[in-house]
C-alpha positions as CSV (number, residue, x, y, z in Angstrom):
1,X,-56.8,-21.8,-111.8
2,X,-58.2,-22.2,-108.6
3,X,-55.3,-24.9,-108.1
4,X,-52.6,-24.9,-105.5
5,X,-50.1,-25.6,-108.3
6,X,-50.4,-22.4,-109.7
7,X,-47.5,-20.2,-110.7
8,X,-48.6,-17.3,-112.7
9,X,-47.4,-14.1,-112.5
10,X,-44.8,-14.8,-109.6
11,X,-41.4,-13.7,-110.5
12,X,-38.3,-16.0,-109.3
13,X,-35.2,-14.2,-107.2
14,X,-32.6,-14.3,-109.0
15,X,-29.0,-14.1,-106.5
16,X,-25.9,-12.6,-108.3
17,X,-22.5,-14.6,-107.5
18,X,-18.8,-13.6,-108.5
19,X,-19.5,-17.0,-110.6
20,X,-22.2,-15.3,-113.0
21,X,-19.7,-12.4,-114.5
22,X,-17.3,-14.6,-115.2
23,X,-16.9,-18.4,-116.3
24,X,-15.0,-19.6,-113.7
25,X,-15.0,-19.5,-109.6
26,X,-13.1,-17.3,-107.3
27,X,-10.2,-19.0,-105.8
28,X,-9.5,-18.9,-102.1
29,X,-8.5,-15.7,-100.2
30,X,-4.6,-15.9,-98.9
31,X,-5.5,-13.1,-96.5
32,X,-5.5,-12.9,-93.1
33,X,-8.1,-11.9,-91.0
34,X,-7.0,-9.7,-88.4
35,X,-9.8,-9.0,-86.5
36,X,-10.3,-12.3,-84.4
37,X,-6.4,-12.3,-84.4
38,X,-6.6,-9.1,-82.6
39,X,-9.3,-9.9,-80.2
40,X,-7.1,-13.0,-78.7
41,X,-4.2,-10.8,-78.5
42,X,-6.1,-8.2,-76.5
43,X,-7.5,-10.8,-74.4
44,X,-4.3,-12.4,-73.4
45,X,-2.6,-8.8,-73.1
46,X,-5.2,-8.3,-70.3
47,X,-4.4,-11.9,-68.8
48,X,-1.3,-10.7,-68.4
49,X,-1.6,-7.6,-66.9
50,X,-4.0,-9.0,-64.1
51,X,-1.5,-11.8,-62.9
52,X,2.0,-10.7,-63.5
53,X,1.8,-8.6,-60.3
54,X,0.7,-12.1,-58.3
55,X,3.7,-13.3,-59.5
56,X,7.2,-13.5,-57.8
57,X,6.7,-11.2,-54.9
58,X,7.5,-13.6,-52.2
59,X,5.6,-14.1,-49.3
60,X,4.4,-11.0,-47.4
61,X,6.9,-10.5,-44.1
62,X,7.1,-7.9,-41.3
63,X,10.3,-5.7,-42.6
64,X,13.0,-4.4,-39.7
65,X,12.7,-0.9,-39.4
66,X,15.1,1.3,-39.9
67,X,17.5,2.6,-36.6
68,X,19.4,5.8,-36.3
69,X,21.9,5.0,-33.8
70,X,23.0,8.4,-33.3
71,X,20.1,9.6,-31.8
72,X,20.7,7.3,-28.6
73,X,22.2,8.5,-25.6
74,X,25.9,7.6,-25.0
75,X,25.8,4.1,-23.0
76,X,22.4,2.8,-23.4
77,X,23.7,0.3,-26.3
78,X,26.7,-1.9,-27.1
79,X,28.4,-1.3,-30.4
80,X,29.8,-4.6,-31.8
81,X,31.6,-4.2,-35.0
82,X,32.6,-6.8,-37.7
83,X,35.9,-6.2,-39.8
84,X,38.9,-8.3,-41.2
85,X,40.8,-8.1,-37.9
86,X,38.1,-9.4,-35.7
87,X,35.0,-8.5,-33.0
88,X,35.3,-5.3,-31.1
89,X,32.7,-4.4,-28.5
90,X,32.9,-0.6,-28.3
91,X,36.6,0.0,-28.9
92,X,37.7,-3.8,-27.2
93,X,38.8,-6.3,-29.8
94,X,38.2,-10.0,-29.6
95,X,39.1,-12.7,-31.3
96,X,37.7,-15.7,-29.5
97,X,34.2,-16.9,-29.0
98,X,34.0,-17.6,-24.7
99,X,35.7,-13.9,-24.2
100,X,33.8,-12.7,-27.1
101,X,30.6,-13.5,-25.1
102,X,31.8,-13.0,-21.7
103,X,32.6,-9.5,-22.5
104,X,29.1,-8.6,-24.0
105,X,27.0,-10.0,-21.3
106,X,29.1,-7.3,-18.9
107,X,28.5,-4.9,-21.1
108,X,25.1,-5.9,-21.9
109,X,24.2,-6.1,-18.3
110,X,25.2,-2.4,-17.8
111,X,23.7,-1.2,-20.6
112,X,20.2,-2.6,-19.8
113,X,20.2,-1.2,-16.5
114,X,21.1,2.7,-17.9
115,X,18.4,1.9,-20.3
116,X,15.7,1.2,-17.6
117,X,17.1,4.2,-15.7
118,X,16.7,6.4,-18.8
119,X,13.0,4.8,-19.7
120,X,14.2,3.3,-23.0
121,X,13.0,0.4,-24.7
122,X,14.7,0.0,-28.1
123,X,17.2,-1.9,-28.9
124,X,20.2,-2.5,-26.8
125,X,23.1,-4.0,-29.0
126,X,24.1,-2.6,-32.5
127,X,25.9,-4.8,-34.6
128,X,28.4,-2.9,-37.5
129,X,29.8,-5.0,-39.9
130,X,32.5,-3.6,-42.6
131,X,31.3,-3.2,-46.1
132,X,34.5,-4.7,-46.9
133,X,34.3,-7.8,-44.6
134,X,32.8,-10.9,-45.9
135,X,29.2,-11.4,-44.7
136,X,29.9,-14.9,-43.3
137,X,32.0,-13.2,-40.0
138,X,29.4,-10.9,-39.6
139,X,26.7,-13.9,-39.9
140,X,29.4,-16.0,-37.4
141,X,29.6,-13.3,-34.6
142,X,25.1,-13.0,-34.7
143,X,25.3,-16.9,-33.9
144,X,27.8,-15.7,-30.7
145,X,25.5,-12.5,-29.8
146,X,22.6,-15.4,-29.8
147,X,24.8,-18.0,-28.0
148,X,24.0,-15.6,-25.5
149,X,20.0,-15.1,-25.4
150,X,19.8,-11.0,-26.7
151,X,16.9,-11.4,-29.1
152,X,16.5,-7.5,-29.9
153,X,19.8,-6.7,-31.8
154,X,20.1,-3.6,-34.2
155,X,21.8,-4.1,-37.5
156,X,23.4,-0.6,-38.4
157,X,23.3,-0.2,-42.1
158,X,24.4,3.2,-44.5
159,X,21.6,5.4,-46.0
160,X,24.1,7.2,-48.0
161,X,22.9,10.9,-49.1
């Protein structure tokens, strides 16, 4: 027995199936399996969450801040206001575009010049427009107050309580 081709006393390894209790094979399994279904879900979840807030913001732009009017002395700005009957400059109305414009240089002009006297920078005209009014007049008389070069206009809004 000094062969190669020897197999005494070796035992063979014998691996149990599901086949060798019973005569017949195991059909296949209908269930799900929920661990590689959760992993993919968890993945995208996190997908998600990392570019939703990338999404739909707009580009970044320098906000107007916000002007309290009532905090200016008495003649260093020019109140225009916007409502169904038409433009008023102070307590003036007007209703077409040449006296419209006429008007606000005058009263731009004096304005300006208390301002320089009082050292104040902001802004010089404050335009009102009625919450009622359509927002087309109001958008009509800022094309007159830039027919006539004033590039640092105020826009007065609410801030309610």
């Amino acid at each position: 027995m000094s062969g190669m081709g020897a197999h005494t006393g070796r035992r063979t390894r014998r691996i149990p199936y599901k086949s060798d209790k019973h005569g017949h094979a195991a059909g296949p399994q209908s269930n799900i399996n929920v661990t590689p279904l959760v992993d993919v879900c968890l993945v995208l979840l996190i997908i998600f969450m990392v570019v939703t807030p990338m999404l739909g913001r707009g580009k970044d732009v320098q906000l107007p801040t916000l002007v309290d009017a009532d905090s200016h002395k008495e003649g260093d700005q020019v109140f225009v206001s916007v409502d169904d009957e038409g433009v008023w400059i102070n307590q003036d109305a007007y209703t077409s575009r040449g006296d419209f414009q006429d008007a606000l240089r005058t009263e731009v002009a004096m304005a300006e010049g208390k301002a320089k006297a009082a050292k104040y920078d902001g802004p010089i005209v404050f335009l009102k427009g009625d919450k009622k009014t359509n927002y087309g007049r109001v958008r009509v008389v800022m094309e007159w107050v830039q027919g006539i070069n004033i590039s640092d206009v105020a826009l007065v809004v609410d801030v309610g309580s």
